[in-house]
C-alpha positions as CSV (number, residue, x, y, z in Angstrom):
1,X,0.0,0.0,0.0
2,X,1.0,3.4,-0.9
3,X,2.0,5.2,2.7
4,X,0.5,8.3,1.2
5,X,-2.9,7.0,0.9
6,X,-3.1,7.1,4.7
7,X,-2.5,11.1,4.2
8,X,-6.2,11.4,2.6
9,X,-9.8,11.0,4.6
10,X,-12.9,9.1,3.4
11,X,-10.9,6.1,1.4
12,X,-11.7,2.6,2.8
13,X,-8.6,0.9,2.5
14,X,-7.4,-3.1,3.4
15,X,-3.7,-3.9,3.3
16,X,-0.5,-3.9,3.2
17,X,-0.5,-6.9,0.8
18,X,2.4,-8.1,-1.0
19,X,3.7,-6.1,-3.9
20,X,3.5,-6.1,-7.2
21,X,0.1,-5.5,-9.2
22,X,-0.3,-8.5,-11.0
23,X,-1.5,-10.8,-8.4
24,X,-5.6,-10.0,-7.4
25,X,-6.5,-9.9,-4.0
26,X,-9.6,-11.3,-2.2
27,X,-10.6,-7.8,-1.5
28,X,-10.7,-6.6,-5.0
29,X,-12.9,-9.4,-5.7
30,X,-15.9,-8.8,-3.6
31,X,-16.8,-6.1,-0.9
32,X,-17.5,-7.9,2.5
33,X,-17.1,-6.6,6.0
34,X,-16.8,-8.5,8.6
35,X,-14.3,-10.8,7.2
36,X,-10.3,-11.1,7.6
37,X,-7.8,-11.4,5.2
38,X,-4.2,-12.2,5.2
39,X,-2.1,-9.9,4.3
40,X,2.0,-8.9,4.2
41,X,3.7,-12.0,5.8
42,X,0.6,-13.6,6.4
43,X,-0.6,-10.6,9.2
44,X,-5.0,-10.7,9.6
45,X,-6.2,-7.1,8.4
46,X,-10.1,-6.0,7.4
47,X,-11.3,-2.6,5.8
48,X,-10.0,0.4,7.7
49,X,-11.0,4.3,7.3
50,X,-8.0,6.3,7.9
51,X,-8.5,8.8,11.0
52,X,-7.1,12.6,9.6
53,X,-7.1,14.9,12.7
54,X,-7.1,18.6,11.9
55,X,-4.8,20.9,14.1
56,X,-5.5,24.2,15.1
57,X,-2.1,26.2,14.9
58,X,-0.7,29.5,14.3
59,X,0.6,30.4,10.5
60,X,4.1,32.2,10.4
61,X,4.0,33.0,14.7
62,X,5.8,36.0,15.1
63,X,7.9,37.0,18.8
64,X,6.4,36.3,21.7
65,X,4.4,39.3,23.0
66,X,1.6,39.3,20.4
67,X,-2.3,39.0,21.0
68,X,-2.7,35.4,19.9
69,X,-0.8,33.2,22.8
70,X,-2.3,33.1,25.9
71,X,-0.6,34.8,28.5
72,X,-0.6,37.8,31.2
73,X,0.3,40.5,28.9
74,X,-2.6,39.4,26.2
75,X,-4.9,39.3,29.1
76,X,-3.9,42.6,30.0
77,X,-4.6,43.9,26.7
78,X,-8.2,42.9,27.2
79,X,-7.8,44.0,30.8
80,X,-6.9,47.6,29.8
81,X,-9.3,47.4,26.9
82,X,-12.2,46.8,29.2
83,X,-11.3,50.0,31.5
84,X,-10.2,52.2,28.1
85,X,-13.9,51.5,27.4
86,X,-15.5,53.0,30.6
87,X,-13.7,56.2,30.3
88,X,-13.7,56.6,26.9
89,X,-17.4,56.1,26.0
90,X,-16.4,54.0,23.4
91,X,-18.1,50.8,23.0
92,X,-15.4,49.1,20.4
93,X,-12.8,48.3,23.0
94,X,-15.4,46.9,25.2
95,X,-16.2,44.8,22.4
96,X,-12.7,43.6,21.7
97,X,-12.4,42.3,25.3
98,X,-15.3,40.8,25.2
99,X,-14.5,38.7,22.1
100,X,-10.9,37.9,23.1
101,X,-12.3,36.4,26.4
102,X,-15.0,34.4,25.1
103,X,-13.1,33.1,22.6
104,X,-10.1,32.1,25.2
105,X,-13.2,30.4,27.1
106,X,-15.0,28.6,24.0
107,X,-12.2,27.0,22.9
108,X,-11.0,25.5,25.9
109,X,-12.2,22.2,25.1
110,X,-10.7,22.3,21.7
111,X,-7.4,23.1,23.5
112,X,-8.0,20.0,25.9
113,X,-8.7,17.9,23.1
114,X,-5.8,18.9,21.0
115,X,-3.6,18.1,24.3
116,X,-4.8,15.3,26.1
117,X,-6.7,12.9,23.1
118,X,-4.2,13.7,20.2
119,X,-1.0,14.0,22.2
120,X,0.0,17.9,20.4
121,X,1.4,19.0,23.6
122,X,2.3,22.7,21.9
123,X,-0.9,22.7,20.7
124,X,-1.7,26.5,20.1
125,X,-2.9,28.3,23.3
126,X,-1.8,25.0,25.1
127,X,-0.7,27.3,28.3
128,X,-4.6,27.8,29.2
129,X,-4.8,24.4,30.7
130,X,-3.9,25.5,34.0
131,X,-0.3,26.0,33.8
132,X,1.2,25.8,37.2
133,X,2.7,29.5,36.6
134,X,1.1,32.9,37.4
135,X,1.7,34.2,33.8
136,X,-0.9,32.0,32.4
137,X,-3.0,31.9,35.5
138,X,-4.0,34.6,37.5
139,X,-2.5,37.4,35.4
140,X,-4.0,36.6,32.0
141,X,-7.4,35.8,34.1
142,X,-7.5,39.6,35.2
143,X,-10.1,40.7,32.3
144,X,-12.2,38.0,33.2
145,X,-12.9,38.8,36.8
146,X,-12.7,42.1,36.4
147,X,-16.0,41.5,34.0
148,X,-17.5,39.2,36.4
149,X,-17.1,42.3,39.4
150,X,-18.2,45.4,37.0
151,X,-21.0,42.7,35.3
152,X,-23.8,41.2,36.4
153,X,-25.4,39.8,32.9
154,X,-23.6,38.8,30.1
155,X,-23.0,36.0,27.7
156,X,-20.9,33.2,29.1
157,X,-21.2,34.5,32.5
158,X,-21.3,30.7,34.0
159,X,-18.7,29.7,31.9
160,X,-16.6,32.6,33.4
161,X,-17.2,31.9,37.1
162,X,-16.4,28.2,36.6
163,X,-13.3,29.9,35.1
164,X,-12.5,32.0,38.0
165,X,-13.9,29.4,40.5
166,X,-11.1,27.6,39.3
167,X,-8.7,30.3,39.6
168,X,-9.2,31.0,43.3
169,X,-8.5,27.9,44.4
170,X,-5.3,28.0,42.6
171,X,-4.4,31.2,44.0
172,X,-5.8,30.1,47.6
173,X,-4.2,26.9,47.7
174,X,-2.4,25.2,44.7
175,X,0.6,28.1,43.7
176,X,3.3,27.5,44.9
177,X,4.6,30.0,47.7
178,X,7.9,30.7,49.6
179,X,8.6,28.2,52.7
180,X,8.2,30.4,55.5
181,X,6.6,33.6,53.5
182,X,2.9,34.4,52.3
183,X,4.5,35.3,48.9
184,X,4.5,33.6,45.8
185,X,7.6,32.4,44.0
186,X,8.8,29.6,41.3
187,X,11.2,26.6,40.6
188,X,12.7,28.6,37.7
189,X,15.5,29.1,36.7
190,X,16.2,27.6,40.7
191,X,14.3,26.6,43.6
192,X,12.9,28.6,45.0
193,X,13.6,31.8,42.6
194,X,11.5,34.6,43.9
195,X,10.4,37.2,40.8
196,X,9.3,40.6,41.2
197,X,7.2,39.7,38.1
198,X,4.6,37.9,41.0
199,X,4.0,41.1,42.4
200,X,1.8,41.8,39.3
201,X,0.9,37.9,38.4
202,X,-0.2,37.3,41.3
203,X,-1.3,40.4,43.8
204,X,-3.9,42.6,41.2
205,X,-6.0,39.1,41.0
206,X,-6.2,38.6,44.6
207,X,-7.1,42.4,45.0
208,X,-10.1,41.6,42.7
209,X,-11.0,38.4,43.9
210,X,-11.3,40.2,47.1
211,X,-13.6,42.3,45.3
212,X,-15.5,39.9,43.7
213,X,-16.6,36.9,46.3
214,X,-19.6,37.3,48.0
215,X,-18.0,35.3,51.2
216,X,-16.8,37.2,53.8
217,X,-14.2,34.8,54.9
218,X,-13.1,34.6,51.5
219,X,-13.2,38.1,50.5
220,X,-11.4,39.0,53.9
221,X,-8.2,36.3,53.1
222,X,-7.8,37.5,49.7
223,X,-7.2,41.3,50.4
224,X,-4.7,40.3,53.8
225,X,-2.9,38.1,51.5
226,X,-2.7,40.6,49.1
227,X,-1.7,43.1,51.6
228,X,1.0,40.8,53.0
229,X,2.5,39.5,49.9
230,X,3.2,43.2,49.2
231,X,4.9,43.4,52.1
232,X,7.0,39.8,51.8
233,X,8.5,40.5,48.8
234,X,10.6,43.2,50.3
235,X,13.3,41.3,52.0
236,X,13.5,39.3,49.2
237,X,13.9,41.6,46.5
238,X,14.2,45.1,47.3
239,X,17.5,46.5,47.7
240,X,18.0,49.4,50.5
241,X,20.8,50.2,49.6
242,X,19.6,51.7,45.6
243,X,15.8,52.0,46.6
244,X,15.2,49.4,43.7
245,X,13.7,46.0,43.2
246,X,16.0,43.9,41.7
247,X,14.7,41.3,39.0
248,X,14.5,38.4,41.6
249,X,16.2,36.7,44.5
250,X,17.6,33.2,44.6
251,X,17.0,31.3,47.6
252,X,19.8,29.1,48.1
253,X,22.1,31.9,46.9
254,X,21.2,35.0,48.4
255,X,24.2,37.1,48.3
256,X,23.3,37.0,44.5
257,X,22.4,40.6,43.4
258,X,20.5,41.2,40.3
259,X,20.3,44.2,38.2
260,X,17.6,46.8,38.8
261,X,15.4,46.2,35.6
262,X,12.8,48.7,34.6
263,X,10.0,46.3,34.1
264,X,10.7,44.4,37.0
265,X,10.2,47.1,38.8
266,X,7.1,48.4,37.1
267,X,5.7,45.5,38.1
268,X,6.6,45.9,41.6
269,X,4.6,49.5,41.7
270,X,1.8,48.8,39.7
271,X,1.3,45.7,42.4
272,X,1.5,48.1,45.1
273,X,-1.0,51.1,43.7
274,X,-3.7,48.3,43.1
275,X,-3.4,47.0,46.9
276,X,-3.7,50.6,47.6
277,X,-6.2,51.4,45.8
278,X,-9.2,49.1,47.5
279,X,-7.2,48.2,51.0
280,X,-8.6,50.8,53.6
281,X,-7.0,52.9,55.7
282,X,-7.5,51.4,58.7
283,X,-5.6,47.9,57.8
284,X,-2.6,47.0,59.5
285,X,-0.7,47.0,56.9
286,X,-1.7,50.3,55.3
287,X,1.0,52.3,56.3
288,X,4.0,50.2,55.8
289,X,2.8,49.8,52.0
290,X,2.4,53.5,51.2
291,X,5.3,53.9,52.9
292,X,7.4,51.5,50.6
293,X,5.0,52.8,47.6
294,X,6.2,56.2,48.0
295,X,9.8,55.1,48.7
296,X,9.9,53.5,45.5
297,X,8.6,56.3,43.5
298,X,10.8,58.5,44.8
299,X,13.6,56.6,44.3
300,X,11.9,56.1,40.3
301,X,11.5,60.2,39.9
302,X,15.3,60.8,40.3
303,X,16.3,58.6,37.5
304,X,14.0,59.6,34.9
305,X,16.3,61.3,32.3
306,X,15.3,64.9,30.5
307,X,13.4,63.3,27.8
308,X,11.1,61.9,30.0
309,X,12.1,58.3,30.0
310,X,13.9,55.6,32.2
311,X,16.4,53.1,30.8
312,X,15.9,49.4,30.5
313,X,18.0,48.8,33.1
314,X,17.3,51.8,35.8
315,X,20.8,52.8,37.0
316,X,22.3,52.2,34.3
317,X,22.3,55.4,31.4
318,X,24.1,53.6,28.8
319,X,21.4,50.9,28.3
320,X,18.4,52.5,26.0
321,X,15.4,54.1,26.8
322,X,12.6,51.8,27.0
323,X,8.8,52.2,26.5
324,X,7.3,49.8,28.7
325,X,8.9,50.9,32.1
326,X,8.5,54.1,31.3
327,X,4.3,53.9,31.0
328,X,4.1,51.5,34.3
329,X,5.8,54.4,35.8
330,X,4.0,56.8,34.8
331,X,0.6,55.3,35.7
332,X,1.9,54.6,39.0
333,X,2.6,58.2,39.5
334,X,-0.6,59.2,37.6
335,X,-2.5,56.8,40.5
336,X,-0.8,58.6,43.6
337,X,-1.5,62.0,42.9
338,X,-5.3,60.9,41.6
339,X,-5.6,59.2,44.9
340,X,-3.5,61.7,46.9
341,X,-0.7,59.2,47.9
342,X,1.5,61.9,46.1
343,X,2.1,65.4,46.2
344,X,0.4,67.0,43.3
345,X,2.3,69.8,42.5
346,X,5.4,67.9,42.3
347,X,4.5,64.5,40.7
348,X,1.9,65.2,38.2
349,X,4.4,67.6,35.8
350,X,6.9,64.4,36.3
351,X,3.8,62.0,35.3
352,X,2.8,64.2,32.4
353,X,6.6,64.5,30.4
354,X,6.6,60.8,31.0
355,X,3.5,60.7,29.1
356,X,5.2,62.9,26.7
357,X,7.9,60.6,26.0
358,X,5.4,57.6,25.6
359,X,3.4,59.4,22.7
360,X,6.7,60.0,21.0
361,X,7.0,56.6,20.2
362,X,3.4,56.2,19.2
363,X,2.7,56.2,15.5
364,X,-0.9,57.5,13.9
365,X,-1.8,53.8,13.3
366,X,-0.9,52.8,16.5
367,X,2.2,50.8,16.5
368,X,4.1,51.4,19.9
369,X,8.0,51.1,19.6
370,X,10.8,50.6,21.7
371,X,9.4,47.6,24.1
372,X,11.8,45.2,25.4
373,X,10.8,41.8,25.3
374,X,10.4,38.9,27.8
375,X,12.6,38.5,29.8
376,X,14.6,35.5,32.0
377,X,16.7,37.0,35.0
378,X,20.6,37.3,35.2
379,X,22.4,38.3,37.5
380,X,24.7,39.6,34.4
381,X,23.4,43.2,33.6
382,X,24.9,43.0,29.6
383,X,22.0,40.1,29.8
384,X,19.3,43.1,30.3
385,X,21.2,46.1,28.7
386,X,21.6,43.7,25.1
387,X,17.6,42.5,25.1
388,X,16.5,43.1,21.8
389,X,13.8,45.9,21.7
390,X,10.3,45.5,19.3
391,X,7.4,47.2,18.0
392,X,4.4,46.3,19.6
393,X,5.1,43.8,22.1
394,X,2.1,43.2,24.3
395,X,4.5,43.5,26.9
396,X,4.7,47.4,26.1
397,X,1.3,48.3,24.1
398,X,-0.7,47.0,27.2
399,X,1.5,49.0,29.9
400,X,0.8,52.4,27.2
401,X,-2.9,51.4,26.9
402,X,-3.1,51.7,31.2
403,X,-0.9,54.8,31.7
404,X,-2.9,56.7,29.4
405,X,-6.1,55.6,31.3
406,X,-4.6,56.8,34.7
407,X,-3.0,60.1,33.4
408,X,-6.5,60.5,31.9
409,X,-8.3,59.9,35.3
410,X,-5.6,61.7,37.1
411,X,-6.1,65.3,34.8
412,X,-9.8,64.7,35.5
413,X,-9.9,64.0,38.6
414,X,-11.9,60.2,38.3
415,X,-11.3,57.3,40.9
């Protein structure tokens, strides 16, 4: 039998026989089923169909941060989208959202199938299936709770709560968390490798899962853990000395000191203006976060350079200015003189060249340039100053999308 035949669908086919064409075949004689012949070295076969699975996939996938993997920065495309929509008026983005998480959600079971029944392991979108990792758990689910809590009819809606039902007990009980510390860390690149990266995969979900169970118990544990894991990741990864987060901390080498990467420590803030922006006043830990939050930022303000930016790599000028740092910052900024954590006389000029910067690297159409890409940690900083840069990475496009929201609330004055 020609091996190509079992390349096509809807042929019955009965074989291998021996070669050659001359000799006719019991099969070509009549049509029965239910009968056996003998075949190649005497082997029992019988009519077969051959089984074509189609797989879903990706033509020509491009770098990483784009809008068709799943992951936190796609999710927080939808995420920004969502809010973009509220103060803008402007139905579209809502849409957009909406049909990026309903499609995540639909084809779930498509995923699972391609993974589990036909064995394609890198099965396009195959990080939905609950990968033990924030970046394709809590962050990317951000949009989707945050339409459950601002939502109370919509398409899908049980879909999504079975979703983020799911979710909560992963953040409650299944990821994996420091020995000895509330916060949440990984087995990458060593055990156990604490990333400021968690501060935003992990910390803004809890702050709206606080927001969005209806049990007290529930609601109560997800805004102290929030709260303290804020508060944990400073002895791990802040560094007193500079005022910086460095990118992470290794465990079982903790003399280890990592460069102070703009990103990193975007993440670090933008954790830290979300805890502060539901967690009241009167909570023990209050205080001590503002207190860090404003540390930080005032530590950020001194090294933004006269265009507006910061560098890839904070303290250091000779690496490039870089987009996606820059926009965390600045919505960070834009939050604490909105909510008055800041001084506004003093911050929201430093707020508002940032923005400058940002829309200098914004083309009519859209594109967003200068965005470094994902990023591994080193303790090498030539690791972080060489990254190669791209135009819209969803890394970068998703930060912009949020600090123009805030410096928008923030110039008029809306919570």
């Amino acid at each position: 039998m020609d091996p190509q035949v079992a390349q096509l669908s809807n042929w019955l086919i009965a074989g291998p026989f021996e070669p050659g064409i001359e000799k006719v075949y019991a099969p070509e004689k009549e049509f029965r089923f239910g009968t056996m012949y003998k075949g190649l070295d005497q082997e029992k076969i019988t009519w077969t169909i051959p089984k074509i699975e189609v797989l879903g996939n990706v033509i020509d996938p491009k770098e990483w941060g784009t809008t068709y993997q799943w992951n936190y920065h796609n999710g927080g495309i939808a995420w920004a989208l969502q809010q973009l929509a509220e103060v803008s008026g402007k139905p579209v983005y809502k849409s957009w959202a909406d049909n990026f998480c309903d499609y995540q959600l639909e084809g779930i079971p498509f995923v699972k199938h391609q993974v589990r029944t036909l064995n394609y392991f890198t099965s396009a979108n195959h990080f939905i299936i609950k990968t033990p990792l924030l970046d394709f758990t809590l962050a990317p689910a951000l949009p989707f709770i945050y339409k459950l809590c601002t939502e109370t009819e919509f398409k899908n809606r049980e879909l999504y709560e079975e979703f983020i039902r799911e979710m909560m007990i992963y953040a409650k009980d299944e990821q994996i968390r420091l020995p000895g510390s509330t916060i949440y860390t990984r087995v990458t690149p060593e055990e156990y490798t604490t990333w400021v990266d968690d501060m935003f995969m992990g910390i803004p979900f809890l702050v709206q899962a606080s927001l969005y169970t209806q049990d007290k118990e529930l609601k109560k544990f997800f805004l102290d853990d929030a709260a303290a894991q804020v508060f944990d990741f400073i002895p791990q990864v802040f560094n007193p000395e500079t005022g910086l987060y460095m990118h992470a901390h290794y465990s079982e080498r903790p003399d280890v000191k990592m460069p102070h990467w703009a990103r990193a420590n975007g993440w670090a803030t933008w954790a830290m203006s979300d805890v502060l922006k539901v967690l009241p006043k009167s909570h023990p830990k209050y205080k001590a976060i503002l207190q860090q939050y404003r540390r930080h930022i005032d530590t950020l303000v001194k090294l933004q350079n006269e265009n507006g930016f910061w560098y890839n790599v904070l303290d250091h000028p000779e690496s490039k200015e870089e987009v996606s740092g820059t926009a965390i910052f600045t919505m960070s900024i834009a939050r604490g003189v909105n909510y008055g954590w800041l001084d506004e006389k003093k911050y929201r000029p430093i707020a508002e060249k940032a923005w400058q910067a940002i829309a200098s690297q914004v083309e009519e159409d859209g594109t967003v340039h200068n965005i470094c890409m994902g990023t591994m940690c080193s303790e090498n900083v030539d690791y972080y100053i060489n990254r190669p840069f791209f135009d819209d990475d969803t890394h970068g496009s998703f930060a912009v999308l949020f600090a123009g929201i805030d410096l928008y609330k923030m110039q008029n004055k809306i919570k």
